[in-house]
LOPABA-65673 format. One record per residue: residue in one letter; x, y, z of N, C-alpha, C, O in turn. Coordinates in steps of 0.02 Angstrom, whole numbers, plus 50000, padded with zeros to 5 digits. Example, Ala and Ser with C-alpha at 12.3 -4.5 7.8 and 13.67 -1.06 7.14 Angstrom:
BEGIN
A506604971650390506154977550390506604983550390507124983450423;S506424988850354506844994750357506455000250394506705005750402;
//
This chain:
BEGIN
X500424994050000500005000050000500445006250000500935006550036;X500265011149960500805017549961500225021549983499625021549968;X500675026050035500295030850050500415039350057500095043850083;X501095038850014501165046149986500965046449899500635042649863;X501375053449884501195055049801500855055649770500785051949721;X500405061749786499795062449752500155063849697500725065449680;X499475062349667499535062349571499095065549560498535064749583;X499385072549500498755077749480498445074849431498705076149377;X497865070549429497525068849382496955066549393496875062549439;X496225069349337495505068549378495425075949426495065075449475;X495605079449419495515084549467495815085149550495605088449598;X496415080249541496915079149607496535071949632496395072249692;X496365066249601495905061549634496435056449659496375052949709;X497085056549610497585052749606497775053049702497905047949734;X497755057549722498005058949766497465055549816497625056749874;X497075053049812496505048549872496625043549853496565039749902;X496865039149788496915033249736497585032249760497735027049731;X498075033949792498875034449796498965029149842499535026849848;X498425026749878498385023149939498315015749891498335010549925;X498265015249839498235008349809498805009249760499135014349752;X498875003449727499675004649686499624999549633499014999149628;X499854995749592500184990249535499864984249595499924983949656;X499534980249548499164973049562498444972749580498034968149579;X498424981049604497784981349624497254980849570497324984349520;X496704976449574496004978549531495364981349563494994978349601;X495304987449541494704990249564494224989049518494264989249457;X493664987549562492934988049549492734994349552492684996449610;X492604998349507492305004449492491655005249467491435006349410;X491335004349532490405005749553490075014449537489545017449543;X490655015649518490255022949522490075024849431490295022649378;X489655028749446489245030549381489635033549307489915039049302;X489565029049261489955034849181489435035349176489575041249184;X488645035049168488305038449128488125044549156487865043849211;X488185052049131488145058449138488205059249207487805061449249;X488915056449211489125060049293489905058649278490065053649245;X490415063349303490985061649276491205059249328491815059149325;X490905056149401491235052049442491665044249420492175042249447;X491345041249373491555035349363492365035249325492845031349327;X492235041749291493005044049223493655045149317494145042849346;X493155049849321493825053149392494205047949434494795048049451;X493835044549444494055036849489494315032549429494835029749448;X494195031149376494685026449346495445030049317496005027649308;X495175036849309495865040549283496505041849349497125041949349;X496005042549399496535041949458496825036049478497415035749496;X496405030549477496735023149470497315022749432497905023149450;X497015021649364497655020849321498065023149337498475018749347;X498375030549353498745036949361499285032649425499895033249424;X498975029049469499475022749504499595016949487499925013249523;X499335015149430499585009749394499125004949403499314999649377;X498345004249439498065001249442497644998049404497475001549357;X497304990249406496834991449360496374990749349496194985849382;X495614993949294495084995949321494594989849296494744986249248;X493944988949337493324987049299492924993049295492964997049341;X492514994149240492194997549244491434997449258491005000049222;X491314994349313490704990249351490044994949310489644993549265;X490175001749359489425005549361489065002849416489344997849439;X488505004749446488175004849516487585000049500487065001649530;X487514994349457486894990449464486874983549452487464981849444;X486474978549446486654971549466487154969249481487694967849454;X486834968749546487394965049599487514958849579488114957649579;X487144953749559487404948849557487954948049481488264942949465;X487964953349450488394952749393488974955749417489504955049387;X488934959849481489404963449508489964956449530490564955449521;X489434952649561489824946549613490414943049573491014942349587;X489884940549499490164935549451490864940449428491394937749412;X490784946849430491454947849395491874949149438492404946549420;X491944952249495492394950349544492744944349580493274943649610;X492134939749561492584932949565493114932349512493724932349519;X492694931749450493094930049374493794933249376494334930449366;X493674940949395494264943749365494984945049454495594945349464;X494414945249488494804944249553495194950949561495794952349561;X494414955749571494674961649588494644960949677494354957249717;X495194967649681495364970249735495204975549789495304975149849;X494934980649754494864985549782494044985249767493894981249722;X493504988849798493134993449766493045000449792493175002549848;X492725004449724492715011149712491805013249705491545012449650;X491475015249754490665018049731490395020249785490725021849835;X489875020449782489405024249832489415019049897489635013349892;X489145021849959489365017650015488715011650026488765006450058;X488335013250003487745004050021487595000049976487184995449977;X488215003049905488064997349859488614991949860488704986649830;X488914995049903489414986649922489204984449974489634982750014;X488544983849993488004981050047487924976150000488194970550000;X487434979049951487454974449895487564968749870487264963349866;X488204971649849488464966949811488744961549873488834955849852;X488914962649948488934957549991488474953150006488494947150022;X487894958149997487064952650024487064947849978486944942049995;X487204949749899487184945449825487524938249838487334932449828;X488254942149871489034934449858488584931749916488634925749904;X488124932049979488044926950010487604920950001487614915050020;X487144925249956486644923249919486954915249882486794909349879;X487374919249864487714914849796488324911249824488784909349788;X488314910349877488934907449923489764908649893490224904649891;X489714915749871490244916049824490844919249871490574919949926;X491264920649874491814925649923492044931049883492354929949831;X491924936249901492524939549886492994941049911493214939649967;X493374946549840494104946749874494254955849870494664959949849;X493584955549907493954965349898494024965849968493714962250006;X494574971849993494714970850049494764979950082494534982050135;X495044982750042494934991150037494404994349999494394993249938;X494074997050016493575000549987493705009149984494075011350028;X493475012849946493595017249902493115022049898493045023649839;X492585026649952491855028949939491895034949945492285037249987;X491495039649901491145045949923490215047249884489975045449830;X490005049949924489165050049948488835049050009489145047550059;X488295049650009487965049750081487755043150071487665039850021;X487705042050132487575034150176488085030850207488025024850217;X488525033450221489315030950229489015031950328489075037250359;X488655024450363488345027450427489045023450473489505020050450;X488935025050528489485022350576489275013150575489705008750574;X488605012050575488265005550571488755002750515489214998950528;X488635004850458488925002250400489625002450405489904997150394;X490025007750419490815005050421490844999350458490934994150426;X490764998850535490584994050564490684987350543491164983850560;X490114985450496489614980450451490254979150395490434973350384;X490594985150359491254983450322491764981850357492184978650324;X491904982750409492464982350434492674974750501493184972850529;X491764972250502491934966650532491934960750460491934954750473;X491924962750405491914959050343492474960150309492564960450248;X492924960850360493824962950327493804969350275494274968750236;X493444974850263493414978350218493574985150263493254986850312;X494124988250236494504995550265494214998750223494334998650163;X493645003250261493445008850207493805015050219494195014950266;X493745021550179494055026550157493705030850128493445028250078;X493535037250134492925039750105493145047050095493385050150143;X493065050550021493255054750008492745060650003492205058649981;X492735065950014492255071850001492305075649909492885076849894;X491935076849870492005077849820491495082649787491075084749826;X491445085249709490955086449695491055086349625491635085949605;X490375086749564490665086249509491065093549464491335094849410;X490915096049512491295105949486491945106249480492345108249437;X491995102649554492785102649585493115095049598493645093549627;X492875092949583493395085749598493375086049650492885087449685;X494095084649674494155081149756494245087749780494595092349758;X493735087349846494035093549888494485089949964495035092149981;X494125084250003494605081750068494705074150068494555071450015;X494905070050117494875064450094495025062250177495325065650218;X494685054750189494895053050271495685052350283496085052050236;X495845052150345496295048550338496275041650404495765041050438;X496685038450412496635032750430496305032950489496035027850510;X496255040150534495805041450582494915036950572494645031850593;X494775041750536494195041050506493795045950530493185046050522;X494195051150568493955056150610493815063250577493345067150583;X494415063450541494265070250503494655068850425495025064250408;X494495073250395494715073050330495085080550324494995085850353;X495645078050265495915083950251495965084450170496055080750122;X495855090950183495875096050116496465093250075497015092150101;X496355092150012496585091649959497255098549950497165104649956;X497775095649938498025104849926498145107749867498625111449857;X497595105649812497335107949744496755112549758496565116449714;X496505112349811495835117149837496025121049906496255119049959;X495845126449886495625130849953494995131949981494535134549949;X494935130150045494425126650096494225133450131494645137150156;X493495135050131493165142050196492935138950227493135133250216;X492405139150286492015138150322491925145850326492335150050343;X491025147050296490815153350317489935151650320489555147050305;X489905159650353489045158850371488735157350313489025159050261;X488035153650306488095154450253487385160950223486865162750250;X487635162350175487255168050153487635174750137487505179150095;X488035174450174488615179950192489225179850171489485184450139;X489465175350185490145174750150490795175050206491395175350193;X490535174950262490845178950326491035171450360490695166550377;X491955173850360492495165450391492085165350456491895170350485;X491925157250480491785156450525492385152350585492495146750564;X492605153150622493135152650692493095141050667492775137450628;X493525140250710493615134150701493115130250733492855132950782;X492825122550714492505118750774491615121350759491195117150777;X491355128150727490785130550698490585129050631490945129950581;X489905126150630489815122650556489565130550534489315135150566;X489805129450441489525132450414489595130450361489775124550360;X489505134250290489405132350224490305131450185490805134750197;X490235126550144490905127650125490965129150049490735126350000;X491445135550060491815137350006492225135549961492325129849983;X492545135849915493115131749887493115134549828492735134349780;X493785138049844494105141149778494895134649749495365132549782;X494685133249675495085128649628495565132549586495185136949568;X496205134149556496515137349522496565132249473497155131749457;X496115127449436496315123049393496375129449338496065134749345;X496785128049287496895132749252496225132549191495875137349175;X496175126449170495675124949122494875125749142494415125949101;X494795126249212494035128249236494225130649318494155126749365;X494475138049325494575139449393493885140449419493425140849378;X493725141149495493125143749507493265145649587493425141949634;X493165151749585493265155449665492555157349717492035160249700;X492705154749778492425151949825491625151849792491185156149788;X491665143849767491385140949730490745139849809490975136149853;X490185142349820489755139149864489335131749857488845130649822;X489705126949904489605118849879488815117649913488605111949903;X488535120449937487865119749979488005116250050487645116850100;X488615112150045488715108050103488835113350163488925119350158;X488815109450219489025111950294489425108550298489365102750279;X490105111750333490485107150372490705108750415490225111150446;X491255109450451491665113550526492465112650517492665109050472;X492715114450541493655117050517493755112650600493435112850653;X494325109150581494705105550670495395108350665495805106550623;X495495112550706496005115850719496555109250735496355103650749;X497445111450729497975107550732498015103750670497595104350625;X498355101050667498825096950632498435089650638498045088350683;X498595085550588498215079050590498725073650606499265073650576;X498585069150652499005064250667499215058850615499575054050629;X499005059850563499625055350516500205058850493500615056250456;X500255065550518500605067950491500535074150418500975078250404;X499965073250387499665079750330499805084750376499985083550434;X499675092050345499905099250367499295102850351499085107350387;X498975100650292498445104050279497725103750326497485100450372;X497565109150283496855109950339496395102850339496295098750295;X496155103350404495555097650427494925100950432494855105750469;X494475098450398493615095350426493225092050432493335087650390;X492865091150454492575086850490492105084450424491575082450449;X492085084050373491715078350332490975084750300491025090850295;X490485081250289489945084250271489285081650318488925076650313;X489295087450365488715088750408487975088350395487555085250427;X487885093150330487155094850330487325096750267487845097050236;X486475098650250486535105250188486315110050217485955110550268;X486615115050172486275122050165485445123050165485265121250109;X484925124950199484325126650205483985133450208483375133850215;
//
């Protein structure tokens, strides 16, 4: 498992994908049709040498058969469709062999890591959007996530625009300098909260606490 070297590619995704390396096969559950989540996650894969299926998010039991067949490793999608595809392999008395998992979206509950994690599966869950690519990503905590350092991260009121102090939810901002589509303090609708210090794996960049709420 490598766990430095982000790779600018996909909108900095390489850099959440860096944690897998050469041998790995990901199952890539997340959507190509008119969503560019599914492109961002296989381009960041590759970008470590990995290599991809290109699943998509529906029948599970075709999900099962090809993870046996091809004897992937990883998966990459939304967090209760590898409920799924587990309820399917029991069904089908099949095993798999994915062992790291790869998620960003809502449903990612403490129940369910849990539920993955007494089923040998290390999840990992990234914050994202389709404007901006990756904005934070967990780290082995699972406690807080940190900012991408391709994006600059606010916490402000929302409506206003006004920085809010650390540890206070508010709306988050995020200004991108991609050169080919910049966008300054881009308002994501999300809530989140800023955790003051330094993160114990060692990152420098800013921490928050994940995605709270929406905007109302």
């Amino acid at each position: 498992m490598r766990l430095g070297g982000a790779v600018r590619t996909g909108g900095g995704w390489g850099a959440f994908c860096s944690r897998r390396g050469p041998g790995d096969i990901v199952q890539n559950c997340f959507r190509y049709h008119l969503s560019p989540e599914g492109m961002m996650f296989e381009s960041a894969a590759r970008a470590v040498d990995s290599a991809v299926v290109p699943a998509g998010d529906s029948a599970p039991e075709l999900q099962v058969r090809a993870c046996s067949d091809i004897g992937s490793t990883v998966y990459a999608g939304p967090p209760d469709f590898l409920r799924a595809i587990m309820q399917k392999a029991d069904e089908m008395a099949q095993p798999l062999s994915l062992t790291p998992a790869l998620m960003m979206g809502q449903g990612l509950t403490a129940d369910l890591r849990r539920e993955y994690a007494d089923r040998g599966i290390a999840v990992t869950q990234c914050y994202a959007t389709a404007d901006l690519g990756l904005i934070a990503y967990e780290t082995p905590s699972a406690e807080e996530m940190v900012v991408d350092e391709r994006v600059i991260v606010e916490i402000v009121r929302p409506g206003s625009g006004e920085p809010l102090p650390d540890g206070e939810m508010g709306e988050v901002l995020v200004t991108t300098l991609n050169p080919d589509y910049p966008l300054v303090r881009f308002a994501t609708g999300d809530m989140s909260a800023a955790i003051p210090g330094q993160s114990p794996c060692g990152r420098t960049n800013m921490r928050i606490r994940g995605v709270l709420d929406r905007v109302r």
